[in-house]
C-alpha positions in Angstrom: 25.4 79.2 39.7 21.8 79.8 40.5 19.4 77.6 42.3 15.1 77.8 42.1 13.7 79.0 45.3 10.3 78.4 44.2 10.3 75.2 46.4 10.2 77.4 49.3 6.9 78.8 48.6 3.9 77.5 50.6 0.5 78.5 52.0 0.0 77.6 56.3 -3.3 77.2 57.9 -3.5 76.5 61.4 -6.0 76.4 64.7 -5.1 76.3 68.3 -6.7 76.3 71.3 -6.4 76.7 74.8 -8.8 75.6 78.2 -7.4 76.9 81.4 -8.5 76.4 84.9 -6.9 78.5 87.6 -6.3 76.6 90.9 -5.0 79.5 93.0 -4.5 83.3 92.2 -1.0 82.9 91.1 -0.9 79.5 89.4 -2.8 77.9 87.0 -3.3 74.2 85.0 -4.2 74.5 81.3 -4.2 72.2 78.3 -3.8 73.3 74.8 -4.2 71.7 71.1 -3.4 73.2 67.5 -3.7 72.2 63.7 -0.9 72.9 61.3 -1.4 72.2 57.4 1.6 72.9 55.2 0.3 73.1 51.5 3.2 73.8 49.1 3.7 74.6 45.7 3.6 71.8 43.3 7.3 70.1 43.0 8.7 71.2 39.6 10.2 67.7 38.5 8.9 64.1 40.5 12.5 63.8 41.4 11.6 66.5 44.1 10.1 66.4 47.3 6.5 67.2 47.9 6.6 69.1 51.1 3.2 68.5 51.9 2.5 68.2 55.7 0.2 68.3 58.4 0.8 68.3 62.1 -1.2 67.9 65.3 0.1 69.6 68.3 -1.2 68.5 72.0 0.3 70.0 75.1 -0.5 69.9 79.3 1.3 72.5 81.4 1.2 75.2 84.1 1.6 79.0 84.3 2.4 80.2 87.6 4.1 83.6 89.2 5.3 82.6 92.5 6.0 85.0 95.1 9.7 84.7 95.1 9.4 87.0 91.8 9.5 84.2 89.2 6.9 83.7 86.5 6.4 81.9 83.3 5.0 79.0 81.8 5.6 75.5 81.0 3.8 73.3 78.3 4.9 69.2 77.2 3.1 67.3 75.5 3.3 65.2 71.8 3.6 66.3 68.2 3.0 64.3 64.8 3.3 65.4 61.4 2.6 63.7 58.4 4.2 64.5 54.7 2.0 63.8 51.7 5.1 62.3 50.0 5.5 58.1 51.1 9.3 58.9 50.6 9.3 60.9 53.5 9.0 59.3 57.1 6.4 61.1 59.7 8.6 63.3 62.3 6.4 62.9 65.9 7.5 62.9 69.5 7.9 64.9 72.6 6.9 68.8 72.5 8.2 71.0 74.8 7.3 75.3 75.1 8.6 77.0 77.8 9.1 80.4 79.3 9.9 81.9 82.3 11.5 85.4 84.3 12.8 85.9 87.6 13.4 89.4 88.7 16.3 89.2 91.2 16.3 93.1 91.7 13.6 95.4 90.6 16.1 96.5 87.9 17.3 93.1 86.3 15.6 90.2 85.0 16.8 86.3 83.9 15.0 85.1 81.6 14.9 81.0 80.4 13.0 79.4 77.0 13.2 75.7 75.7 11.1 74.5 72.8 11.2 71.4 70.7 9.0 71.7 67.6 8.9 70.6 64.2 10.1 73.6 61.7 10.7 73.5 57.8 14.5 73.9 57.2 14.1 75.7 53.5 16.4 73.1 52.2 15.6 71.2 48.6 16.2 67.7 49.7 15.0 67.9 53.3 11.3 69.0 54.1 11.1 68.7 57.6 13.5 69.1 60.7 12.9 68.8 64.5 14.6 72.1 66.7 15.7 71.2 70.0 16.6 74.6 72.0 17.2 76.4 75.4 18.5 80.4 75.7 19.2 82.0 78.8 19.2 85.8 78.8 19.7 88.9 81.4 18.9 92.2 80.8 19.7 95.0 83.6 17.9 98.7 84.0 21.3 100.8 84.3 19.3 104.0 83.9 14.9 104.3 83.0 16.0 105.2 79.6 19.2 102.3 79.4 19.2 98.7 79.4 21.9 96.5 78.7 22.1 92.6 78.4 23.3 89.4 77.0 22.5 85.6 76.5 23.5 82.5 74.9 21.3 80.4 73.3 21.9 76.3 72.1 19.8 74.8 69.8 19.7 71.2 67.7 18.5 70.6 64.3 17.9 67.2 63.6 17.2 66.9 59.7 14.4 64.5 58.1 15.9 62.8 54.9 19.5 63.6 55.0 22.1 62.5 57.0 22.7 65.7 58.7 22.9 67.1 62.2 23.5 70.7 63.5 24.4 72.1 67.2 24.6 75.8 66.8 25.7 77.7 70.1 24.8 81.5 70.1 26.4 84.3 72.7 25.0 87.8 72.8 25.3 91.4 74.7 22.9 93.7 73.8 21.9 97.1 74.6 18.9 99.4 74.5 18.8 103.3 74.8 15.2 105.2 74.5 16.2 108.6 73.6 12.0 109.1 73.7 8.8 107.7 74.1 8.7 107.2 70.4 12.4 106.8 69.2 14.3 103.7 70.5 18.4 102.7 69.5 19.4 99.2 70.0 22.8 97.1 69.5 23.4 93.4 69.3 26.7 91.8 69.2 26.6 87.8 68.6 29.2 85.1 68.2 27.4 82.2 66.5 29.1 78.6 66.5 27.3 75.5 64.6 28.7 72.0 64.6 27.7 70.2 61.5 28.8 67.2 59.8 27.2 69.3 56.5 28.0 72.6 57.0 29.9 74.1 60.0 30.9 77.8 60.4 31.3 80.9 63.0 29.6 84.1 62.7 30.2 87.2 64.2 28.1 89.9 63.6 27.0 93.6 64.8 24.1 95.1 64.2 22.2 98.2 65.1 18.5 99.5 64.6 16.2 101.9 65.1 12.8 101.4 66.6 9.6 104.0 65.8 6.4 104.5 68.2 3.8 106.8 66.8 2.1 106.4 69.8 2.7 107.9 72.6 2.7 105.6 75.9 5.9 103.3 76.5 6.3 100.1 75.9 8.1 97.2 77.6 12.2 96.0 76.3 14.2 94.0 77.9 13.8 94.4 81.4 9.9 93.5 81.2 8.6 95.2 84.2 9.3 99.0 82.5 6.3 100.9 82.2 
């Protein structure tokens, strides 16, 4: 059978901010805030959820590149988000963005992220879940024109009015080959794993695209430090 998607549809406005006070040349303290209203379209039957949210984002953290070759930035700080329907509880708590690069040789770079935010799951009977993840990735320069890499990646899905949990584990190689300044192959294959009392299942997938520059300087992939 068929299912409406309509309830998917939605309209986001937000605002953010960000005051940042450098304390040295290669580190810096900032403090950040953001607005996030959700405004859906209108349930077809009351036995539906109205999706309706808004969410206040606050965040204190530090971006730094230290001379041992390592640079990034980390954020914490607290997230709340109301839903205009009373059946559905507020999701708050801890909110966490991070990223960061250390370039071990001038031709490979590790990279690190960890986030925990508040994201809508496109599911009927739950409006609201809260991702927990971390990824790990290297990518090395095996030739200017030739990168190759990989990662893994765990996240958590913790699902507002269902009884449902997902860990989904992620393991990648990847490769990049510039046949130009303006014509780009790439390659991914992943192995996905999620761990679900719902719905578990592997994936394994290939895929291959093809990336266009009209314009004429280079740009930066994978290894971040190309010119």
């Amino acid at each position: 059978g068929s299912q409406d998607q309509d309830f998917r549809d939605y309209l986001e406005t937000g605002v953010n901010g960000r005051v940042s006070w450098a304390v040295e040349r290669d580190w810096a303290v900032f403090g950040e805030a953001a607005y996030v209203d959700r405004s859906y379209d209108d349930p077809a039957s009351p036995a539906i959820v109205n999706r309706d949210a808004d969410g206040v984002i606050g965040r204190a953290g530090v971006n730094f590149e230290l001379p041992a070759l390592i640079r990034g930035d980390v954020a914490v700080g607290y997230q709340s988000f109301d839903y205009a329907d009373p059946r559905v509880s507020d999701i708050e708590g801890t909110s966490v963005e991070a990223n960061a690069m250390w370039f071990p040789t001038e031709l490979t770079t590790v990279s690190a992220s960890a986030e925990r935010r508040v994201t809508d799951p496109g599911l009927i009977d739950s409006p609201g879940t809260l991702l927990t993840s971390v990824g790990l990735g290297v990518d090395h320069e095996v030739r200017r024109n030739l990168i190759v890499g990989g990662g893994i990646d765990y996240a958590n899905f913790d699902f507002e009015g269902i009884n449902r949990e997902d860990d989904r584990f992620a393991v990648r190689a990847n490769t990049v080959w510039k046949l130009n300044r303006n014509v780009w192959f790439d390659a991914v294959i992943e192995h996905v794993d999620q761990d679900s009392n719902v719905q578990s299942f592997t994936d394994d997938r290939v895929t291959f695209g093809v990336r266009l520059f009209p314009r004429s300087e280079e740009h930066t992939s994978g290894n971040s430090r190309t010119p």
